[in-house]
C-alpha positions in Angstrom: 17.5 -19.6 -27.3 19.0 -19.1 -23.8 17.2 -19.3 -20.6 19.3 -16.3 -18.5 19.2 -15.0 -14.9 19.9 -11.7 -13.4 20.6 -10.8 -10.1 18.1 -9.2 -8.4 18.5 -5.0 -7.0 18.1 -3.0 -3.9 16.3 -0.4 -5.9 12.6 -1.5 -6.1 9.4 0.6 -6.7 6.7 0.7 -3.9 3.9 -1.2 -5.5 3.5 -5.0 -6.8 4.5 -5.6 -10.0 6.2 -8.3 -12.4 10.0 -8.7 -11.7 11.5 -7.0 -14.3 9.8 -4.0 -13.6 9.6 -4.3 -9.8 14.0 -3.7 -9.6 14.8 -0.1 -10.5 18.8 -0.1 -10.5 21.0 1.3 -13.2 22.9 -2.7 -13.1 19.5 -4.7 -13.3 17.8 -2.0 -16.3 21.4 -2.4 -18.2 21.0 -6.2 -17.5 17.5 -7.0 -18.6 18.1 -4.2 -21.8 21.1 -6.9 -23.1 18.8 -9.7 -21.8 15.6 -8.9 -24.2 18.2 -8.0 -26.8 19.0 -11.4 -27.3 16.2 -14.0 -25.5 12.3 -13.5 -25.2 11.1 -12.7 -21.7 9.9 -15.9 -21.1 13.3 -17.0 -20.6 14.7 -14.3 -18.5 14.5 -15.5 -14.9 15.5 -13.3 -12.0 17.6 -14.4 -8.5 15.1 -13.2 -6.1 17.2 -13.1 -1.9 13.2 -13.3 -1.1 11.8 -15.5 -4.0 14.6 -17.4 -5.4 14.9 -18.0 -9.0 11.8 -16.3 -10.1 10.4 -15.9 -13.7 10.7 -12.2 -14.4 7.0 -12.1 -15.6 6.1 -13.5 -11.8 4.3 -10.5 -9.9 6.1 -10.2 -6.6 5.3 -7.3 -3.8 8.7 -5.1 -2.7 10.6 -6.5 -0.3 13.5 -5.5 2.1 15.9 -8.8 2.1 20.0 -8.9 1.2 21.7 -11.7 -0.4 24.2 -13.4 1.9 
């Protein structure tokens, strides 16, 4: 099975939480969906601009920080 990354959102909710449920936009939901159609969690890291590559079960607080 595939290890895959998603880009991380601007959309976040106000508390911490694991990544994939810390990014709220329509992009990253659509993205993780197909993600966890086809690959356990376990192998579904996320591109943190704060954390870097991140795995999406790692609890991380809400940040404000852009790619670039």
């Amino acid at each position: 099975m595939p290890n895959l990354i998603i880009g991380c959102g601007a959309r976040k909710r106000e508390t911490p939480c694991p990544a994939w449920l810390l990014y709220r936009g329509p992009l990253f939901r659509a993205a993780y969906t197909w993600c966890r159609s086809v690959t356990p969690l376990r192998r579904i890291f996320i591109l943190s601009a704060k954390h870097g590559r991140i795995p999406a079960t790692t609890v991380i607080a809400p940040y404000d920080v852009e790619m670039g």
